[in-house]
PLY file of the C-alpha trace (Angstrom):
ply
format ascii 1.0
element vertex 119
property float x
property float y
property float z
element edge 118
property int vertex1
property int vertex2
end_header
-0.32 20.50 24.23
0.42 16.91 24.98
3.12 14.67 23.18
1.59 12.21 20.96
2.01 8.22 21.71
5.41 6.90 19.86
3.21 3.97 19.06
-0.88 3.28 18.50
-2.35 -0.25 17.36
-5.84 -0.36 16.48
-7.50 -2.91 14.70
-9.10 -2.08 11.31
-13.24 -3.05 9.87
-11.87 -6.24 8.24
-9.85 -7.14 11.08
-6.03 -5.60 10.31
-3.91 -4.66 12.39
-2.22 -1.38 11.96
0.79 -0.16 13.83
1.40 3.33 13.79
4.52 4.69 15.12
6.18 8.15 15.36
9.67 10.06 14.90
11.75 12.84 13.95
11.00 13.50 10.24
14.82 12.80 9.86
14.72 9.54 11.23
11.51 8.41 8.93
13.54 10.16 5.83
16.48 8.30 6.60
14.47 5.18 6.81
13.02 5.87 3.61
16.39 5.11 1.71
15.51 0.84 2.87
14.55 -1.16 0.42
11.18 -2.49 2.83
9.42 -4.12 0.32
12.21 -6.95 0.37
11.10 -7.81 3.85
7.62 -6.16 4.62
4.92 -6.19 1.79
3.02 -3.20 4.02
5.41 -0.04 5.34
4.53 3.52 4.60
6.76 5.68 5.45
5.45 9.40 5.64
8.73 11.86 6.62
6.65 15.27 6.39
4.63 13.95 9.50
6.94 11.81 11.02
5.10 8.81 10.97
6.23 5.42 9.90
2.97 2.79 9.47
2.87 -1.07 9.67
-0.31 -3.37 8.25
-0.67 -6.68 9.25
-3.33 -7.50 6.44
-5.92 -10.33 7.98
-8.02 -13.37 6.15
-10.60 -10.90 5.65
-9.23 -8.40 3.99
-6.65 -10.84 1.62
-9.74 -12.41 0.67
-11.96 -9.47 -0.27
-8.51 -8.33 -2.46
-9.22 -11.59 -4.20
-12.60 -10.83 -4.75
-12.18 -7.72 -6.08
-9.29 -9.47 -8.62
-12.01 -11.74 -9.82
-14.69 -9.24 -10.17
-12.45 -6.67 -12.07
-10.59 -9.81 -14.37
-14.49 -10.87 -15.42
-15.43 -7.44 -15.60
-12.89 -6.69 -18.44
-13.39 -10.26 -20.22
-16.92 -9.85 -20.32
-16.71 -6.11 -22.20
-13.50 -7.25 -24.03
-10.73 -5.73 -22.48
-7.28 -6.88 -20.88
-6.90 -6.28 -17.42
-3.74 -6.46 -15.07
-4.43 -6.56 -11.30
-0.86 -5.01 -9.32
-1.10 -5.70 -5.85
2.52 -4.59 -4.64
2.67 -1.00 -6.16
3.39 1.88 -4.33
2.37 5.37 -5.74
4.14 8.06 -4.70
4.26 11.73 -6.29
7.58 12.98 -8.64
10.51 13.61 -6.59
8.75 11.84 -3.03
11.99 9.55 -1.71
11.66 6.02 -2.33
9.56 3.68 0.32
7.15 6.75 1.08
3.58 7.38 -0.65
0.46 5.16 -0.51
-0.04 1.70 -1.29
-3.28 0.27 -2.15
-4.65 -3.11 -1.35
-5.17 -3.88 -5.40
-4.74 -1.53 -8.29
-6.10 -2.08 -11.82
-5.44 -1.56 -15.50
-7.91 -1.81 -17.72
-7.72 -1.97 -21.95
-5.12 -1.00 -23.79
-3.00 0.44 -20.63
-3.01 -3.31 -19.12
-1.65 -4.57 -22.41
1.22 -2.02 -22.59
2.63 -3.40 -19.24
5.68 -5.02 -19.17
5.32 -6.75 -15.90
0 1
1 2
2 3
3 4
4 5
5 6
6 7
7 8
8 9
9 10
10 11
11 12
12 13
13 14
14 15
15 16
16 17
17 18
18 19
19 20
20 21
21 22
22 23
23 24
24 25
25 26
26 27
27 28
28 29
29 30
30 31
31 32
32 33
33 34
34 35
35 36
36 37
37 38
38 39
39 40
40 41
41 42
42 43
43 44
44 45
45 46
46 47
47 48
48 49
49 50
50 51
51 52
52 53
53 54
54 55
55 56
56 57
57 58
58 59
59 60
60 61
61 62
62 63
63 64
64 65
65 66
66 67
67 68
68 69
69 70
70 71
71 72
72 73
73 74
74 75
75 76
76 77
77 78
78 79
79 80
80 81
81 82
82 83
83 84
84 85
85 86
86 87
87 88
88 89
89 90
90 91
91 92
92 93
93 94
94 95
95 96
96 97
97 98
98 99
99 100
100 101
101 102
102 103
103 104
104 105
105 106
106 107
107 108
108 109
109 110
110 111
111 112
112 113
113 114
114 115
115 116
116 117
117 118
């Protein structure tokens, strides 16, 4: 069995790029406990498989978030409805540390969710 890369780049559909780097589950727990979303909009942190991810989003894929902003915003006026796009959420299960789970590129709530937000 071979030891995986510490680090692997690749380059996403839309023309990201996505750093991918390993550790000790430890380490990436430890790292956890930082506060990255003062600094970096897009680290996951995953301690269970010891890998710590880094998104560099590109033109592309900011601008298809924007799309998708517009789309849902018109979506909801046209049937009625508030809507609240969140880009910089981060969903995580109950009792996952801080700075670990998934973040989306653009989350929405619709009706009477999106007007119970106090954002």
């Amino acid at each position: 069995m071979s030891t995986p890369a510490p680090v692997t780049t690749h380059v996403g559909p839309l023309g990201s790029t996505v750093h991918i780097l390993r550790a000790d589950a430890g380490t990436v727990a430890e790292l956890a406990a930082v506060d990255w979303n003062r600094h970096f909009r897009r680290v996951c942190l995953d301690p269970v498989r010891g890998l710590i991810t880094l998104m560099a989003p590109s033109h592309l894929h900011e601008d298809l978030t924007k799309i998708f902003d517009d789309i849902v915003e018109t979506a909801a006026d046209g049937l009625g409805q508030l809507s609240k796009g969140l880009r910089s959420v981060r969903l995580r299960g109950r009792g996952e540390p801080p700075g670990t789970g998934m973040e989306p590129d653009c989350t929405f709530y619709v009706g009477k969710r999106a007007g119970s937000l106090n954002l």
